[in-house]
MARKETOR-69240 format. One line per field, with one value per residue: residue number from 0; residue in one letter; x, y, z of N, C-alpha, C in turn. Coordinates in steps of 0.2 Angstrom, whole numbers. Last residue first. Layout:
# residues N
num NUM, ... .
residuo a, ... .
n.c1 X, ... .
n.c2 Y, ... .
n.c3 Z, ... .
ca.c1 X, ... .
ca.c2 Y, ... .
ca.c3 Z, ... .
c.c1 X, ... .
c.c2 Y, ... .
c.c3 Z, ... .
# end
This chain:
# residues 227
num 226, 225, 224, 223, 222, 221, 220, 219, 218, 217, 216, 215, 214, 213, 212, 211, 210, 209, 208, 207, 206, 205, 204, 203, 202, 201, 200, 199, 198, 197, 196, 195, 194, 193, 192, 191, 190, 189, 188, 187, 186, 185, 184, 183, 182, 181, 180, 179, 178, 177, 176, 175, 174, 173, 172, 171, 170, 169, 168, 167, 166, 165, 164, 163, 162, 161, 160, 159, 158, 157, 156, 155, 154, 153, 152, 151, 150, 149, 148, 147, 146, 145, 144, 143, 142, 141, 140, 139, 138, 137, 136, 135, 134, 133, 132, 131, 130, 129, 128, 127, 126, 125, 124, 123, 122, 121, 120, 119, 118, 117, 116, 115, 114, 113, 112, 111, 110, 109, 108, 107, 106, 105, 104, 103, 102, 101, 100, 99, 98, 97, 96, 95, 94, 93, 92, 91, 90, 89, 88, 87, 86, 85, 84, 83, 82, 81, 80, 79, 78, 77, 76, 75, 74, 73, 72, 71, 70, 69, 68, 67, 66, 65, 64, 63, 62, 61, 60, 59, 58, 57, 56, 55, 54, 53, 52, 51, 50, 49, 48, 47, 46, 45, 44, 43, 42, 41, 40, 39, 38, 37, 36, 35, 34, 33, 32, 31, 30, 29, 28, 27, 26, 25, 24, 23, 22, 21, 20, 19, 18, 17, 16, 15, 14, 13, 12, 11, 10, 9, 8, 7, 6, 5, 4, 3, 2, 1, 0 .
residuo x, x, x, x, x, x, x, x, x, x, x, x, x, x, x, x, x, x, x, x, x, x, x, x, x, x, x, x, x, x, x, x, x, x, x, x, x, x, x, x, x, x, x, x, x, x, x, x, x, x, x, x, x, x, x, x, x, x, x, x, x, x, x, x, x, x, x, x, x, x, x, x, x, x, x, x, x, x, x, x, x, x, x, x, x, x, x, x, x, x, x, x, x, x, x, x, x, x, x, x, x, x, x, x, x, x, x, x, x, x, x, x, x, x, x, x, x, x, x, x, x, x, x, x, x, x, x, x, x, x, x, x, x, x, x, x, x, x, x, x, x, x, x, x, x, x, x, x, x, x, x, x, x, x, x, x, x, x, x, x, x, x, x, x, x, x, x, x, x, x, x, x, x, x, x, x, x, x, x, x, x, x, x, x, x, x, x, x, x, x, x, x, x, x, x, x, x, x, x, x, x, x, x, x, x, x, x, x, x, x, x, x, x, x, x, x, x, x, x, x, x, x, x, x, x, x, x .
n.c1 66, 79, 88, 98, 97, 110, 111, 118, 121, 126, 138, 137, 127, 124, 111, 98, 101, 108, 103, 92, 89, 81, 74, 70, 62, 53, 42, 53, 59, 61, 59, 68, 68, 77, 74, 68, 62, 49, 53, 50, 50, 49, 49, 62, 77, 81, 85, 78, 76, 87, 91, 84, 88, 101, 111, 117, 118, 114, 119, 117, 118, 122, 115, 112, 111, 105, 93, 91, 99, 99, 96, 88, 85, 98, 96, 101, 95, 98, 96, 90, 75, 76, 71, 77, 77, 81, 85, 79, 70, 77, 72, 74, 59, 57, 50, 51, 51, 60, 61, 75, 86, 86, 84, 73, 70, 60, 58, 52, 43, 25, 17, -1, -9, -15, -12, -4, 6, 10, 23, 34, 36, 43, 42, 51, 48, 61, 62, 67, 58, 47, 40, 38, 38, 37, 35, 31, 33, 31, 37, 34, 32, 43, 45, 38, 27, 26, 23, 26, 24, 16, 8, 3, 10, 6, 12, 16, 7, -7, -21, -32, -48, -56, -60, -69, -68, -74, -77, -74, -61, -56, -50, -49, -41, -38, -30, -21, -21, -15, -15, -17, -26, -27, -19, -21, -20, -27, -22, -31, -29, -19, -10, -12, -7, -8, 0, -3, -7, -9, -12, -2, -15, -15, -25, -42, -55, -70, -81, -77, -83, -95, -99, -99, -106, -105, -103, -99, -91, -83, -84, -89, -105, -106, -95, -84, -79, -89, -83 .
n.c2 111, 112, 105, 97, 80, 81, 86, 82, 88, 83, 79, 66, 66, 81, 94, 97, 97, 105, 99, 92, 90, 84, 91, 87, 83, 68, 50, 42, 45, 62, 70, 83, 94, 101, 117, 128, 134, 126, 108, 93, 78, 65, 52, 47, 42, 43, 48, 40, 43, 49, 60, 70, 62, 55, 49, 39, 45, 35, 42, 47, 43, 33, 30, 22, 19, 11, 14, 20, 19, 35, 47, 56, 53, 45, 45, 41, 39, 37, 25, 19, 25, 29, 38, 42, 55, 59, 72, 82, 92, 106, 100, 84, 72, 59, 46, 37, 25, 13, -3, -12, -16, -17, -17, -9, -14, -4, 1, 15, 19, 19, 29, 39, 53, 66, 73, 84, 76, 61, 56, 42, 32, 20, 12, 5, -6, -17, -33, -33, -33, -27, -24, -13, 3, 11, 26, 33, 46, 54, 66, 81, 92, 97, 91, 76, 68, 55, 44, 35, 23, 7, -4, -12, -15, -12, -21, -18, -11, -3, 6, 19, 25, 39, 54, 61, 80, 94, 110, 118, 120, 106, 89, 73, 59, 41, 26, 13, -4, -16, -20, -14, -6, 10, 26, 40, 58, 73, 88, 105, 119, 129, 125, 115, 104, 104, 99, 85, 77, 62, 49, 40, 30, 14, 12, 7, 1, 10, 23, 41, 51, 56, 71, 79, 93, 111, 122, 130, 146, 160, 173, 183, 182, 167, 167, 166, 153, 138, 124 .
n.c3 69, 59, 44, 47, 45, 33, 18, 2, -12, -26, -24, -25, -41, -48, -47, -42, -27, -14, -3, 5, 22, 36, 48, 67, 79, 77, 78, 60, 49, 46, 27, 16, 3, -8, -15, -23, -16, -16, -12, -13, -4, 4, 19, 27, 36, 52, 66, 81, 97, 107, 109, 106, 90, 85, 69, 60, 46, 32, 18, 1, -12, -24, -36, -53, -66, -71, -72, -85, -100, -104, -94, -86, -74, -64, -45, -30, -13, 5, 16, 27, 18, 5, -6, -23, -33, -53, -61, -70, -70, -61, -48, -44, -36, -25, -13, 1, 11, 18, 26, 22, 11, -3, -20, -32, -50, -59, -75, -86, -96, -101, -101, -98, -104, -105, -117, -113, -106, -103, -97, -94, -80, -67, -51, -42, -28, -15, -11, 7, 21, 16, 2, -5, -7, -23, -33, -47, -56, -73, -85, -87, -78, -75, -60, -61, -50, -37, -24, -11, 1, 4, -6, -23, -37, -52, -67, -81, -90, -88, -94, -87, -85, -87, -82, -72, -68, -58, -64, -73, -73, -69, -67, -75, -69, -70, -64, -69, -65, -62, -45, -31, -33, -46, -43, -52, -54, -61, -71, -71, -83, -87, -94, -106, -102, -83, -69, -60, -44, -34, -21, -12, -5, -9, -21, -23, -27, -32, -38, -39, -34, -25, -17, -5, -9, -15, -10, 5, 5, 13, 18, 10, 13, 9, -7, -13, -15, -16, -20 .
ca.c1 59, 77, 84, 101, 96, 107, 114, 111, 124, 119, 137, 136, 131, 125, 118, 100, 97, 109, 103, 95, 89, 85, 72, 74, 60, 57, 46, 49, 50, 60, 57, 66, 65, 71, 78, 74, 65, 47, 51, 54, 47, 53, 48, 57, 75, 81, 83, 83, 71, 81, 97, 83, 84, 95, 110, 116, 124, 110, 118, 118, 120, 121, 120, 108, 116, 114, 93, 92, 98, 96, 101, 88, 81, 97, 94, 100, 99, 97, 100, 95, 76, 74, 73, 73, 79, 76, 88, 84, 67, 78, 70, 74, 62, 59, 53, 50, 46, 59, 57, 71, 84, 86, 85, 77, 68, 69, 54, 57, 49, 32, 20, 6, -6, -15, -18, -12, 0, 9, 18, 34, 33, 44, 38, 50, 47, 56, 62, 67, 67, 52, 44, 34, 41, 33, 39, 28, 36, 27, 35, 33, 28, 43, 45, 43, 28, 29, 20, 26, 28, 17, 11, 2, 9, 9, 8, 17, 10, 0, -17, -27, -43, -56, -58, -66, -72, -69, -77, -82, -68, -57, -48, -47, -45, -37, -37, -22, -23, -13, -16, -14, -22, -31, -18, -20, -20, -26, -23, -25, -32, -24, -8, -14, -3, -13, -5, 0, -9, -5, -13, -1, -10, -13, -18, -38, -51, -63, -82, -76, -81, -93, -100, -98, -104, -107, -111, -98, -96, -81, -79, -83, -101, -106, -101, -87, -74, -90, -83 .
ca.c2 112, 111, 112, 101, 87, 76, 91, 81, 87, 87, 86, 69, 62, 73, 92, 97, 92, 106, 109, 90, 98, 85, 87, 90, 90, 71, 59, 45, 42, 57, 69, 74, 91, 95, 110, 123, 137, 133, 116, 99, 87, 71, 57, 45, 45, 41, 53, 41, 46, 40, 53, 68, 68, 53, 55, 39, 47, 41, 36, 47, 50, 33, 33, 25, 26, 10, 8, 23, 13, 27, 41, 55, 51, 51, 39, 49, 35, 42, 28, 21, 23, 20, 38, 37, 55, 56, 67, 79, 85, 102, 109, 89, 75, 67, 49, 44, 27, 20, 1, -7, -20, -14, -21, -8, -15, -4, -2, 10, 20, 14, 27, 36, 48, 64, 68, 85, 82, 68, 57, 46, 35, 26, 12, 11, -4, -9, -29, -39, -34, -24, -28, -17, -1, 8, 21, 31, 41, 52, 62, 75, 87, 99, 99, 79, 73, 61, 46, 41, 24, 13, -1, -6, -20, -8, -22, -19, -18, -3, -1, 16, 22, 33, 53, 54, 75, 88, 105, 115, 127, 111, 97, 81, 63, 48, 33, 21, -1, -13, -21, -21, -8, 4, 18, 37, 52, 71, 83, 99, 111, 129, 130, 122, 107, 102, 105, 90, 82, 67, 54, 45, 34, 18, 12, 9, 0, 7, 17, 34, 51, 51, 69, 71, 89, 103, 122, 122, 143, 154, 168, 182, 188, 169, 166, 172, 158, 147, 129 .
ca.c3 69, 67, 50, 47, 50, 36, 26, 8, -4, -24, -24, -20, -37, -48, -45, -47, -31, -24, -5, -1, 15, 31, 43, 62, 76, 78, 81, 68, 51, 46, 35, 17, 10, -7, -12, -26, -16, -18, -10, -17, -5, 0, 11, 24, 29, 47, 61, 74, 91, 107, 111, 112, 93, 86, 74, 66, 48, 41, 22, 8, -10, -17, -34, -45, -63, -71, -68, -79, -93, -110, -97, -95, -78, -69, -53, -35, -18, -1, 13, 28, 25, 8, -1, -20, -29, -46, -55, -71, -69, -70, -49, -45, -42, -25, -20, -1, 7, 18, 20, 26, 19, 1, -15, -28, -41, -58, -70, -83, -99, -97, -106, -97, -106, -99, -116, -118, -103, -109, -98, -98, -86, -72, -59, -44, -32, -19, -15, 2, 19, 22, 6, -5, -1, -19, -27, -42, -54, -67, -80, -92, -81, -81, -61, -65, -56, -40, -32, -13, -4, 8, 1, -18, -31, -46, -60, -75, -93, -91, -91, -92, -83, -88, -89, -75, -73, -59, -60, -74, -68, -74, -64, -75, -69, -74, -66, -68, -72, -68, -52, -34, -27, -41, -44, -44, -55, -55, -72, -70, -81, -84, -91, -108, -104, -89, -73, -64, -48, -38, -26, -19, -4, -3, -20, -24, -22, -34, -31, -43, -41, -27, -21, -5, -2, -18, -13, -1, 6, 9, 20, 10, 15, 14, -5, -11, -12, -19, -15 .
c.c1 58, 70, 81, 95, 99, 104, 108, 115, 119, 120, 128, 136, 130, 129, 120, 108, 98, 106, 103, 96, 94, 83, 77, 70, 65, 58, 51, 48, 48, 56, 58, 64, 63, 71, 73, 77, 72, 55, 51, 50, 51, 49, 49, 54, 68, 77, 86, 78, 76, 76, 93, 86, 83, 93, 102, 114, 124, 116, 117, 117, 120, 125, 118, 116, 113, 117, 102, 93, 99, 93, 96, 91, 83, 91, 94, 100, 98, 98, 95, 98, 82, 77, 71, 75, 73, 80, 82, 84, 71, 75, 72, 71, 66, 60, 52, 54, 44, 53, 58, 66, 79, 83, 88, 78, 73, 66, 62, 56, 54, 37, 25, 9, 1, -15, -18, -16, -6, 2, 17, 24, 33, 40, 40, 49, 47, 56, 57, 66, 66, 58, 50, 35, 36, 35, 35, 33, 32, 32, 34, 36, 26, 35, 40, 42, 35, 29, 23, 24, 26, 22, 14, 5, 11, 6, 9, 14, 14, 2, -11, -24, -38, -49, -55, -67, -67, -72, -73, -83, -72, -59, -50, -52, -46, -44, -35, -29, -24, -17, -12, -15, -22, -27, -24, -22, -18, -26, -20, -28, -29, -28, -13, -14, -5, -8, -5, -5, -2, -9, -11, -3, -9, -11, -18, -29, -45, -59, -75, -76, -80, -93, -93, -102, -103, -102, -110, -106, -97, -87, -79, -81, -92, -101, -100, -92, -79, -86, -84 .
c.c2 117, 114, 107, 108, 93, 82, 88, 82, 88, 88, 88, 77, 66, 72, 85, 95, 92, 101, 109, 98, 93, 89, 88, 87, 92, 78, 61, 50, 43, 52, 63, 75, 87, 94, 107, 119, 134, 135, 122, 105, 91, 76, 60, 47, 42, 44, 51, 46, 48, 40, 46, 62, 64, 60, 54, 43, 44, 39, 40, 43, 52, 38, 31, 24, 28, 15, 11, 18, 18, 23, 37, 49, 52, 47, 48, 42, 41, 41, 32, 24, 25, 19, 32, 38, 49, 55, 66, 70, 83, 96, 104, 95, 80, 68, 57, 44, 33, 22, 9, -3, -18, -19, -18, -14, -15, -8, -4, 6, 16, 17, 26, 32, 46, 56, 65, 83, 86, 72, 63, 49, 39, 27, 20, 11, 1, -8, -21, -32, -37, -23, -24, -20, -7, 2, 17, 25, 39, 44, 59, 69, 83, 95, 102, 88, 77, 63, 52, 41, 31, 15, 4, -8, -13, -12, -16, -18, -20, -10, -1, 10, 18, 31, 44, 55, 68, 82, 98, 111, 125, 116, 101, 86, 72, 52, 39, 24, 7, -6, -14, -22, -14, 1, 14, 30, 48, 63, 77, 91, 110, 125, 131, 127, 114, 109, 104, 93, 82, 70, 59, 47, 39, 24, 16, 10, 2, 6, 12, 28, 43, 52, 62, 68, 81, 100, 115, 122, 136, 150, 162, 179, 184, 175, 166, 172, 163, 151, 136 .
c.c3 75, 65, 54, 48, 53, 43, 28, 13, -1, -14, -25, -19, -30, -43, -45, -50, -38, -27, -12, -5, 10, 25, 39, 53, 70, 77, 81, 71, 57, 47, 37, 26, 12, 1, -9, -23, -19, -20, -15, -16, -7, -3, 9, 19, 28, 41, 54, 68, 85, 102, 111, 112, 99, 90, 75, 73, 58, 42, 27, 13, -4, -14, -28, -43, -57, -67, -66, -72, -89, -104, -100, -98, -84, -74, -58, -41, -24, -8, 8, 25, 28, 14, 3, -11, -24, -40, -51, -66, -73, -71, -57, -49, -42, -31, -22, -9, 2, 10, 23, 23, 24, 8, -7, -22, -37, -48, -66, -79, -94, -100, -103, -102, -101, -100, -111, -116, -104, -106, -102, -97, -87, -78, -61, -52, -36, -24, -16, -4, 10, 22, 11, 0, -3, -15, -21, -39, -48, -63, -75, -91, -86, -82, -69, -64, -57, -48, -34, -22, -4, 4, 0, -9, -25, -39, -56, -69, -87, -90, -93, -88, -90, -85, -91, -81, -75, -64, -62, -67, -68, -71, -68, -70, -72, -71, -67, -68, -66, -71, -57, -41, -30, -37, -42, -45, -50, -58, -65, -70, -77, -79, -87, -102, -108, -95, -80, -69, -54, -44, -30, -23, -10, -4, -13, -19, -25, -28, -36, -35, -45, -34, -25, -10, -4, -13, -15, -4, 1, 9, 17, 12, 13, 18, 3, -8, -10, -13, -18 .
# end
């Protein structure tokens, strides 16, 4: 797009240009800014296998930079992808199973070389798919969202696995008395707190106020703004 172009409103000088022919992961594509403050770096699963695409973002324009393979499967459905505030690293959640096992693949990334590097693998058991992962503001605390409940993992710990918490349960409030306001995705806002919506119609969204914060004191205010 030429920002200046057509007296100022904006003009496409390049239209559906194919980057890569791949069956790819539902969903979760993800940006982080390149560690010289400028680039960014876009990543995105093939569907059903092992192996990452790699993209760079320049002023030259967008450029494949190949695919990497990791050593765990990412078995694709409905989920979220997320970058660490600090972008140094990469989670992807993934609702596999309705009732039965979720997925949360953890990596270490490198920003130079727009490098992954397994650090966890952790399968959450859970009875419902909710689908949302959130990092906080310090890319200290992951935050898993699985429908009925709100789970916090501390990414530094040695065994991240050991320190999933449970930071909140739907409290059973329903908009117009027939629309639950269950937990689905996450969003860290501008203003240091996280944003969860739920799955169905509804006008509220929950506020994870102190994300940076362990355990309950990160304190989820279950529909607390109103749309």
């Amino acid at each position: 797009i030429n920002m200046a172009g057509n007296e100022g409103l904006g003009q496409i000088t390049h239209l559906n240009q194919v980057l890569l022919h791949e069956y790819l992961d539902m969903g979760k594509v993800n940006a982080c800014r390149h560690a010289n403050g400028r680039d960014w770096w876009i990543i995105m699963a093939t569907y059903n296998d092992k192996f990452y695409h790699l993209f760079l973002l320049t002023p030259q324009g967008v450029q494949y930079k190949g695919q990497q393979i990791v050593t765990t499967p990412v078995i694709s459905n409905v989920g979220q992808s997320v970058f660490s505030p600090d972008g140094n690293m990469f989670v992807v959640y993934q609702a596999v199973l309705i009732a039965g096992s979720k997925n949360i693949h953890i990596y270490d990334f490198d920003r130079c070389l727009g490098m992954l590097q397994e650090k966890a693998f952790i399968t959450l058991n859970d009875t419902a798919v909710g689908a949302g992962a959130a990092i906080s503001p310090n890319s200290r605390y992951l935050y898993i969202i699985a429908h009925w409940k709100i789970h916090q993992f501390d990414l530094w710990a040695t065994d991240i696995s050991a320190t999933k918490t449970t930071v909140a349960v739907w409290d059973g409030f329903l908009d117009y008395d027939m629309f639950p306001t269950t937990f689905n995705l996450g969003q860290l806002g501008p203003n240091g707190k996280i944003y969860v919506n739920p799955r169905s119609s509804n006008r509220y969204f929950h506020v994870i106020e102190n994300p940076n914060e362990a355990g309950i004191a990160c304190n989820v205010a279950q529909h607390s703004l109103q749309l």
